[in-house]
VOBA-1610 file (N, C-alpha, C; in pm, whole numbers, padded with zeros to 5 digits, always signed):
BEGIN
Unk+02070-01483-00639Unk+01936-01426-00642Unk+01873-01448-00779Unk+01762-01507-00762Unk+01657-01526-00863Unk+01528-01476-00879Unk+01519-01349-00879Unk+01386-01286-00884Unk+01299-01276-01008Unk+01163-01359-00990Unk+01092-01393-01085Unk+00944-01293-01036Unk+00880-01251-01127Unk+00757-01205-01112Unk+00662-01268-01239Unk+00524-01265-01168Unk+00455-01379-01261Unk+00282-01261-01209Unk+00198-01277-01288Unk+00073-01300-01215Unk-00007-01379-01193Unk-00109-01360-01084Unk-00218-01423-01054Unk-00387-01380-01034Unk-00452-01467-01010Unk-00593-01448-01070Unk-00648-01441-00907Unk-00741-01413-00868Unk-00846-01377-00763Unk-00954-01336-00810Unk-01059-01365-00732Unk-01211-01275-00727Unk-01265-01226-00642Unk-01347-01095-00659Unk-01371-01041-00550Unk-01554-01079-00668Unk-01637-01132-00549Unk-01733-01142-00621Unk-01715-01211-00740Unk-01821-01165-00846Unk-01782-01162-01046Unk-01687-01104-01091Unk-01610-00982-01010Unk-01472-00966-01055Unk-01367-01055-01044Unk-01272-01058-01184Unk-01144-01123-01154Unk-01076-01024-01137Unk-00980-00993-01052Unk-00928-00919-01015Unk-00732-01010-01050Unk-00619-00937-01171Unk-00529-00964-01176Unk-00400-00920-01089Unk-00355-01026-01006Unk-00249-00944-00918Unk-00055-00967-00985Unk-00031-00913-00939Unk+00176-00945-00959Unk+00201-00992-00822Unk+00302-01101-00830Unk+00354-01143-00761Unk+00492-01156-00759Unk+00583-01131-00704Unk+00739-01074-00695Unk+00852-01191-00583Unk+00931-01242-00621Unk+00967-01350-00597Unk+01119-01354-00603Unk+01195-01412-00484Unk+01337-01495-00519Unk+01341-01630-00543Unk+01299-01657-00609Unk+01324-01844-00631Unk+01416-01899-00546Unk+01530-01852-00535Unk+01654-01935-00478Unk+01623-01923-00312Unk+01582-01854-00305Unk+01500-01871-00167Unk+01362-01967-00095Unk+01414-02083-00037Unk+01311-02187-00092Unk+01179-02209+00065Unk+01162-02137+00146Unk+01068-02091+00244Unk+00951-01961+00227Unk+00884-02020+00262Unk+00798-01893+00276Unk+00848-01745+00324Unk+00861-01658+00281Unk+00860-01533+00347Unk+00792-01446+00364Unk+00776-01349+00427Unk+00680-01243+00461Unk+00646-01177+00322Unk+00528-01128+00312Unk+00460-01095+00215Unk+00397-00925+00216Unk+00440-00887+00134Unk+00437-00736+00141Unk+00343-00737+00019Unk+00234-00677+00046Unk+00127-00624+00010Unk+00143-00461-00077Unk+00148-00454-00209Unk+00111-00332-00287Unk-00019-00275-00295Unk-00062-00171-00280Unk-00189-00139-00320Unk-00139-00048-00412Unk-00177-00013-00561Unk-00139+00079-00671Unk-00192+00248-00650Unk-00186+00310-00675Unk-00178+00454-00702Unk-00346+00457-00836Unk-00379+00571-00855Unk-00537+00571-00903Unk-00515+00518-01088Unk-00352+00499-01089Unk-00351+00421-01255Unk-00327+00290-01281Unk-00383+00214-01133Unk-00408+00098-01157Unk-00242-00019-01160Unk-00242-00114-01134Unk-00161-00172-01091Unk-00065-00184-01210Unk+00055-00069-01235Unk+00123-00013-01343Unk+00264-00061-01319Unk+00380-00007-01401Unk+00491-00054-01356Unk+00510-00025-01231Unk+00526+00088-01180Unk+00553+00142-01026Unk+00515+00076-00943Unk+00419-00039-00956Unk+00374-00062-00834Unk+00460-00207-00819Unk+00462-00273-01000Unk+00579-00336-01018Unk+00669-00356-00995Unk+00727-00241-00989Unk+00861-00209-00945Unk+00866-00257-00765Unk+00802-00196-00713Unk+00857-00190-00541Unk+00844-00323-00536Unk+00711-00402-00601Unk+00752-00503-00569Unk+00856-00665-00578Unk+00899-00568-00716Unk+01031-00683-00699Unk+01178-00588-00617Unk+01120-00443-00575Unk+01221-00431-00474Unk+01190-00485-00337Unk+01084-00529-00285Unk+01008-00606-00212Unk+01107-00742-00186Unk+01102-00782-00297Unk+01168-00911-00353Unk+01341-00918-00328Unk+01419-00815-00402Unk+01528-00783-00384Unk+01556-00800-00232Unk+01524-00749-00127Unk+01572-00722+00061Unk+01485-00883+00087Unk+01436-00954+00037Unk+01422-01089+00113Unk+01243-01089+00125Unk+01199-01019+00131Unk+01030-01039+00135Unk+00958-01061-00019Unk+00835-01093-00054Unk+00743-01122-00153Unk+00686-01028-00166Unk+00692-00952-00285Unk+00601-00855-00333Unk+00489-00844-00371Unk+00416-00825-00321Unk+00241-00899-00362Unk+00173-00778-00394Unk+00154-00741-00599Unk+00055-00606-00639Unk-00103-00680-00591Unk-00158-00605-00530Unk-00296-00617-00557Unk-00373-00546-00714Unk-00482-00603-00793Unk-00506-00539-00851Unk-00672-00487-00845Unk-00648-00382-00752Unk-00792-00355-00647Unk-00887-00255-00746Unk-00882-00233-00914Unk-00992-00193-00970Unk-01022-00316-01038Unk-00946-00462-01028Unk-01045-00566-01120Unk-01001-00553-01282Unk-00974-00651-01353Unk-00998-00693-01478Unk-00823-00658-01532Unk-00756-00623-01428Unk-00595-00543-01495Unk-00595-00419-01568Unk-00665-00359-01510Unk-00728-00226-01602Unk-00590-00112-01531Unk-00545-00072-01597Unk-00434+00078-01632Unk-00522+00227-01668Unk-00588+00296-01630Unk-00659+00365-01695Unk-00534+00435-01725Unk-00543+00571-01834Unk-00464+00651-01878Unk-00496+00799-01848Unk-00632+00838-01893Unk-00665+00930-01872Unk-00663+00967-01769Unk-00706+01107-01703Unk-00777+01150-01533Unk-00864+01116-01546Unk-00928+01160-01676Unk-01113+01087-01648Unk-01147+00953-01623Unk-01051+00868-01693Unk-01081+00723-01687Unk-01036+00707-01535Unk-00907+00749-01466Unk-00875+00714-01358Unk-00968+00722-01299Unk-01052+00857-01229Unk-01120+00890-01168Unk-01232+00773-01157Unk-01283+00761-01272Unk-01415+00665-01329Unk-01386+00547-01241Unk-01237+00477-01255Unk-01268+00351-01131Unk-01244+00383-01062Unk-01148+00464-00969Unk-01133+00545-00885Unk-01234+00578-00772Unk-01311+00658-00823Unk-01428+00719-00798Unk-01498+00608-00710Unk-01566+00530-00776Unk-01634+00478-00704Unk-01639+00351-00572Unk-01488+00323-00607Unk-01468+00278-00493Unk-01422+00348-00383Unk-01413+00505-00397Unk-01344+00598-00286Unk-01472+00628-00244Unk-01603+00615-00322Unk-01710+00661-00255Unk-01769+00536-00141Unk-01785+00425-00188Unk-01797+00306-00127Unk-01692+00173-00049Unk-01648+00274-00001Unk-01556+00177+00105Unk-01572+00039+00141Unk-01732+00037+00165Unk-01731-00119+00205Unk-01716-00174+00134Unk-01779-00152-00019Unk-01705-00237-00107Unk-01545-00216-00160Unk-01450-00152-00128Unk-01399-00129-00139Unk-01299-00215+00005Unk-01338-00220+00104Unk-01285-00303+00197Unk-01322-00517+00141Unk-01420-00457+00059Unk-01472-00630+00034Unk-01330-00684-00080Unk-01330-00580-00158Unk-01205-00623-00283Unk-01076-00637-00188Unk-01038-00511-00126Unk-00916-00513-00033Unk-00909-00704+00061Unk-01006-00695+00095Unk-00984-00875+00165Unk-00970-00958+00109Unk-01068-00929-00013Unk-01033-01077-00106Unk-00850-01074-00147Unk-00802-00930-00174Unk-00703-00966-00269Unk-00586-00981-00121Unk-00613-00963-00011Unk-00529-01000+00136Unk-00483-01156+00147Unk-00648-01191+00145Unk-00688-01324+00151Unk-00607-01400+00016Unk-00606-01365-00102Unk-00511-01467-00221Unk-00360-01440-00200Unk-00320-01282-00170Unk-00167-01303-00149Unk-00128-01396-00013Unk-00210-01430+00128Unk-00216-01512+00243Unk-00158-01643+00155Unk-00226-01671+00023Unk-00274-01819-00019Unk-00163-01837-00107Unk-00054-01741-00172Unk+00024-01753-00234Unk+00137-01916-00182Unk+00181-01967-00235Unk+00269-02044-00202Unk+00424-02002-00148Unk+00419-01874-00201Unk+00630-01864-00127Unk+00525-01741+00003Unk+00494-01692+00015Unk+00423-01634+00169Unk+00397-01697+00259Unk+00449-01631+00413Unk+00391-01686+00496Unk+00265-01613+00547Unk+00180-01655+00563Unk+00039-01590+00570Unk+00054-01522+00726Unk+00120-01553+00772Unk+00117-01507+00927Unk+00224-01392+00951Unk+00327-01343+00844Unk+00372-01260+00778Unk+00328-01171+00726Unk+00272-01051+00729Unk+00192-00964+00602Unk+00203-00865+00671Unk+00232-00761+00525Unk+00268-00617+00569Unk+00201-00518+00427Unk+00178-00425+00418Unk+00093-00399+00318Unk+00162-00232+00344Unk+00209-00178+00161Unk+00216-00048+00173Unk+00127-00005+00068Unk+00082+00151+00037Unk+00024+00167-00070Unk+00045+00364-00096Unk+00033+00423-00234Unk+00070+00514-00280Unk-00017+00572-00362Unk-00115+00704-00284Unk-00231+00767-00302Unk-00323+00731-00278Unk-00407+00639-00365Unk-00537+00558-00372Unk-00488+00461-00261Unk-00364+00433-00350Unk-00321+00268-00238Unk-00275+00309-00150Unk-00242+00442-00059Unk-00231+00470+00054Unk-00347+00434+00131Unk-00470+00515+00067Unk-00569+00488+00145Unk-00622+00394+00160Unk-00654+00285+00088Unk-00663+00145+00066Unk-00571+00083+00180Unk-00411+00091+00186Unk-00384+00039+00334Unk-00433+00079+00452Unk-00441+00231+00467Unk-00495+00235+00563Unk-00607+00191+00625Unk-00709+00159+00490Unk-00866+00090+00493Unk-00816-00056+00542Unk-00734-00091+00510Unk-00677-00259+00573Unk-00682-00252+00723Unk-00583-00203+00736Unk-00531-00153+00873Unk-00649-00125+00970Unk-00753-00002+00914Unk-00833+00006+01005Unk-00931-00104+01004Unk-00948-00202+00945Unk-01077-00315+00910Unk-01006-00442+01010Unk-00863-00411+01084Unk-00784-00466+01185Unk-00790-00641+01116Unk-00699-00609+00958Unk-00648-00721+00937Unk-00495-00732+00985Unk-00465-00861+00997Unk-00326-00883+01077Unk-00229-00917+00969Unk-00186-00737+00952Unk-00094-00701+00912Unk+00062-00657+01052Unk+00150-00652+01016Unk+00280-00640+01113Unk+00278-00469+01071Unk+00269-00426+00956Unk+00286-00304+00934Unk+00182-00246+00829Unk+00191-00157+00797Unk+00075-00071+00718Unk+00178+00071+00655Unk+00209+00091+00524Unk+00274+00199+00527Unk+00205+00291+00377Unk+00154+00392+00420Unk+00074+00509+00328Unk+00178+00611+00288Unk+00182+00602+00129Unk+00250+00763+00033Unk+00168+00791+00001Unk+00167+00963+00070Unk+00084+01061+00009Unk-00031+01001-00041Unk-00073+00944+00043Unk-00238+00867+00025Unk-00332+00996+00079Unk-00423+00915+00041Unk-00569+00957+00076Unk-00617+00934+00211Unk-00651+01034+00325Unk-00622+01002+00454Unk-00736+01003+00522Unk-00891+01003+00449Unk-00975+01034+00543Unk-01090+00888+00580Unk-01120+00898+00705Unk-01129+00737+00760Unk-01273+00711+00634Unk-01325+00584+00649Unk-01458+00533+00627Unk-01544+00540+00734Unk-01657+00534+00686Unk-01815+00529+00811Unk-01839+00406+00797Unk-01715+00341+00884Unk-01744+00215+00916Unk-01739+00172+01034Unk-01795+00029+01110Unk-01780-00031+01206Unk-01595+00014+01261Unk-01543+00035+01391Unk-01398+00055+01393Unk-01360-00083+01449Unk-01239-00110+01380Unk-01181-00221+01483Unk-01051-00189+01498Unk-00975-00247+01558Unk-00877-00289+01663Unk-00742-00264+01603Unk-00699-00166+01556Unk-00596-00150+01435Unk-00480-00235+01482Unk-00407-00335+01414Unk-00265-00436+01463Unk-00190-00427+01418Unk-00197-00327+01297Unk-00057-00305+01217Unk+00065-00156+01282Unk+00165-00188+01301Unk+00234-00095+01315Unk+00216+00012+01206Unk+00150+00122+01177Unk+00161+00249+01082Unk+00245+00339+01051Unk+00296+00391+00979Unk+00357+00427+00901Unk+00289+00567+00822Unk+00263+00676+00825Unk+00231+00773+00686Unk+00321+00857+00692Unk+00341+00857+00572Unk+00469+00963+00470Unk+00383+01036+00411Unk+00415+01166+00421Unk+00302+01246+00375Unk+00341+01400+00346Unk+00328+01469+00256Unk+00368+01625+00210Unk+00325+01678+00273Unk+00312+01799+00288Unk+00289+01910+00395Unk+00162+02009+00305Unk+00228+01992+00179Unk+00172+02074+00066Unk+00123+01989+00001Unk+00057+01845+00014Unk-00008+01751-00087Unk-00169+01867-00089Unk-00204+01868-00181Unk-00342+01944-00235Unk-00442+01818-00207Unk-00442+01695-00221Unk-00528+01598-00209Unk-00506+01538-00060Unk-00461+01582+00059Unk-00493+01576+00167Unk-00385+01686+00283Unk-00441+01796+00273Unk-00402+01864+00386Unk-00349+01838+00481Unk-00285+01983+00533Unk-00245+01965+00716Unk-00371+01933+00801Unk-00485+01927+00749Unk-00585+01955+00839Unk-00647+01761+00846Unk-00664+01721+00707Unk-00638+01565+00711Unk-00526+01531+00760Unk-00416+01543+00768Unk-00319+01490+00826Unk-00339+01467+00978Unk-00381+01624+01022Unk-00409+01613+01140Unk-00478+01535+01230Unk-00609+01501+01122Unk-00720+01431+01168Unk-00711+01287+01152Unk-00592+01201+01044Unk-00548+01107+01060Unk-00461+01102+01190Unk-00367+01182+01196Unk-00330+01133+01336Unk-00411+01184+01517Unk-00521+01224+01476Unk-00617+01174+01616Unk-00686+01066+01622Unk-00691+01029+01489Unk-00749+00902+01423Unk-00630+00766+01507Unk-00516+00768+01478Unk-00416+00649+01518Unk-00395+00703+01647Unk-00398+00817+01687Unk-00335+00786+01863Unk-00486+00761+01910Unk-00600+00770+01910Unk-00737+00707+01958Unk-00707+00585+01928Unk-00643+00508+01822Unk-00651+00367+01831Unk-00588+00299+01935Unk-00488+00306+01954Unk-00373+00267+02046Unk-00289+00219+01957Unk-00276+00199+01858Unk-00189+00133+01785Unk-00051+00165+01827Unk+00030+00133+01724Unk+00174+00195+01710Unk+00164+00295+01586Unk+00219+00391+01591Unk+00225+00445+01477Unk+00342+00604+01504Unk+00347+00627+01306Unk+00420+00732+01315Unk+00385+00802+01185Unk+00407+00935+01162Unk+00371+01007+01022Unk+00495+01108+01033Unk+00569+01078+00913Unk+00670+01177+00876Unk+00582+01291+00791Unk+00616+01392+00848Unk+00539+01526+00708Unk+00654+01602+00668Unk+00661+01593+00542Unk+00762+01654+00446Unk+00726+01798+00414Unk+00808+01922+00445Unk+00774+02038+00387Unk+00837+02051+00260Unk+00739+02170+00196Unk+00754+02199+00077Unk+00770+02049-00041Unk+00647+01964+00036Unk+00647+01862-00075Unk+00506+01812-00124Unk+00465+01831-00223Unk+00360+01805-00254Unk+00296+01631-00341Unk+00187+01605-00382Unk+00131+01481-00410Unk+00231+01421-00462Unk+00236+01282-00469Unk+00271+01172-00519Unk+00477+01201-00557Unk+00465+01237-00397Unk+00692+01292-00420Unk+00720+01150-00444Unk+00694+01010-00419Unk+00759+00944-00444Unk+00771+00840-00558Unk+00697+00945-00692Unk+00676+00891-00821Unk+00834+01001-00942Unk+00893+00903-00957Unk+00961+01030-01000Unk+00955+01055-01142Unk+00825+01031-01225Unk+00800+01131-01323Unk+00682+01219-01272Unk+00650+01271-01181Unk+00539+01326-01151Unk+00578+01447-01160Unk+00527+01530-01229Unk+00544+01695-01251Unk+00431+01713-01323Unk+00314+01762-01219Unk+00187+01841-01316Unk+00138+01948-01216Unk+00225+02079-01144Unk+00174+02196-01124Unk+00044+02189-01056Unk-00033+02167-01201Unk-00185+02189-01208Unk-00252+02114-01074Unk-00197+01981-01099Unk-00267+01887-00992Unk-00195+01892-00852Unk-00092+01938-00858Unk+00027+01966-00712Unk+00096+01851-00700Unk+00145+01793-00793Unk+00215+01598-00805Unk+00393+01686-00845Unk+00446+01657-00770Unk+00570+01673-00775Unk+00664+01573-00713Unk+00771+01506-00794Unk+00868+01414-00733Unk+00937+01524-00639Unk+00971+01468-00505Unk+01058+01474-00439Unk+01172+01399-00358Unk+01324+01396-00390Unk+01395+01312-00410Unk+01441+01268-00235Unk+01416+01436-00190Unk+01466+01356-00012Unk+01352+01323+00039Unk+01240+01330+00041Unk+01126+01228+00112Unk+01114+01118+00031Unk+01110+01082-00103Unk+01089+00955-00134Unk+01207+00936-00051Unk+01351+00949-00096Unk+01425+00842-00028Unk+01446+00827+00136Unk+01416+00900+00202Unk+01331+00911+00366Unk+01245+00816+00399Unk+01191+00820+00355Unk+01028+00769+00321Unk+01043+00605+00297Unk+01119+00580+00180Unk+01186+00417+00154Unk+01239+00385+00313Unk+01386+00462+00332Unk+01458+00369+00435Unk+01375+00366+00551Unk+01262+00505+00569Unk+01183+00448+00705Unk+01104+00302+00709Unk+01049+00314+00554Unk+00979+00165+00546Unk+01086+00052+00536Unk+01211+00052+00511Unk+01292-00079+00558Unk+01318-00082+00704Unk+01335-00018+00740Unk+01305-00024+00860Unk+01241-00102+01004Unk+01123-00023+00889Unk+00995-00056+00987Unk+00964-00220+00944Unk+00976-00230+00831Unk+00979-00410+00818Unk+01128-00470+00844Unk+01200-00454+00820Unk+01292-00484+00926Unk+01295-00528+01090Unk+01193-00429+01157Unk+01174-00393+01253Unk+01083-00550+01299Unk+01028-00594+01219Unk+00894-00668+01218Unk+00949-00797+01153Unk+01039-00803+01065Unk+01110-00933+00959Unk+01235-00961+00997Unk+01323-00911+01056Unk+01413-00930+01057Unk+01483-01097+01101Unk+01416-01134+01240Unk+01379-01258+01280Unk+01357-01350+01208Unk+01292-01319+01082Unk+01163-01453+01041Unk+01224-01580+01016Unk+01200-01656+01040Unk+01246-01801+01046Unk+01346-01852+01140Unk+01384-01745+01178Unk+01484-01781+01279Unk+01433-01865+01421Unk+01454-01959+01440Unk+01380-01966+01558Unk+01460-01932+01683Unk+01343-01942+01787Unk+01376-01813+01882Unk+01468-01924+02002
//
């Protein structure tokens, strides 16, 4: 095993938008391509990370970097600031999400007909914004994301779904939860939502401890939460190249 990570460049519009790309070299075919969407601090180590664990089980880790320019904010305020406005404007916010679909498709070790996309808070909701905009993804998998739809055109959801989700997240309720899942059984899709009690925002960051905001690591739903998503791409990869 030769796992290399490198980045790459995209535009959405006048934005350049910088992504990570997560890789086994010694592996010399295209493989399925797993899609990161980052959390509201911007495409950071963490998001890094999964994706050369992405890399590690046989798939391509592909960060999107969906605020543009490689920006990390630090602050809440700064988060919020890019944050913000693409949670208010979805469509543009679905326009960045395609472009950066569309360059990991174009990557050279991906197979474009392969694609699976997870994401964690912001980038929860951001997959799910994939998912519902019925790009052909195999799977779609949301942490403790942000769960409430867009006022948009609906289409045809194709990704198998996935949400992992606290019981006690402060940034989307039992009552969003709820309403995400009348949301996926109206689709017809496939889908499933694990809800974790007594677990609140972002359990599967494990320096997260701020009370204030309700962000607490939790060690048995993150690791729940992981093996359901091997799984579920498993479920969908396991085959690939094999011919039938």
């Amino acid at each position: 095993m030769n796992i290399r990570i490198k980045p790459f460049e995209y535009k959405d519009g006048k934005t350049t938008c910088i992504g990570q790309v997560a890789w086994d070299e010694s592996r010399v075919d295209p493989k399925p391509g797993i899609i990161i969407n980052h959390a509201w601090g911007g495409l950071d180590g963490f998001a890094q990370d999964k994706a050369i664990q992405m890399a590690a089980i046989g798939y391509v880790g592909v960060c999107l970097d969906n605020y543009g320019d490689g920006a990390t904010p630090e602050s809440t305020d700064d988060k919020m600031a890019l944050m913000g406005p693409l949670k208010e404007d979805r469509k543009a916010l679905l326009k960045r999400l395609k472009a950066g679909y569309k360059a990991a498709q174009s990557l050279d070790m991906v197979d474009e007909n392969a694609m699976a996309a997870m994401g964690f808070c912001f980038g929860g909701l951001c997959t799910l914004d994939m998912a519902r905009a019925g790009l052909d993804l195999k799977a779609a998998v949301s942490y403790h994301g942000l769960l409430d739809a867009p006022d948009l055109p609906k289409k045809k959801i194709k990704a198998d779904v996935l949400v992992c989700h606290g019981y006690d997240d402060p940034m989307a309720d039992p009552d969003a939860l709820r309403g995400v899942q009348d949301e996926l059984a109206a689709s017809g899709c496939d889908w499933t939502v694990m809800s974790f009690g007594n677990t609140k925002h972002a359990f599967m960051v494990p320096d997260a401890d701020n009370d204030e905001m309700g962000l607490k690591y939790n060690e048995y739903a993150a690791t729940q939460s992981w093996a359901a998503t091997t799984d579920l791409l498993a479920k969908h990869f396991a085959m690939h190249g094999v011919d039938a």
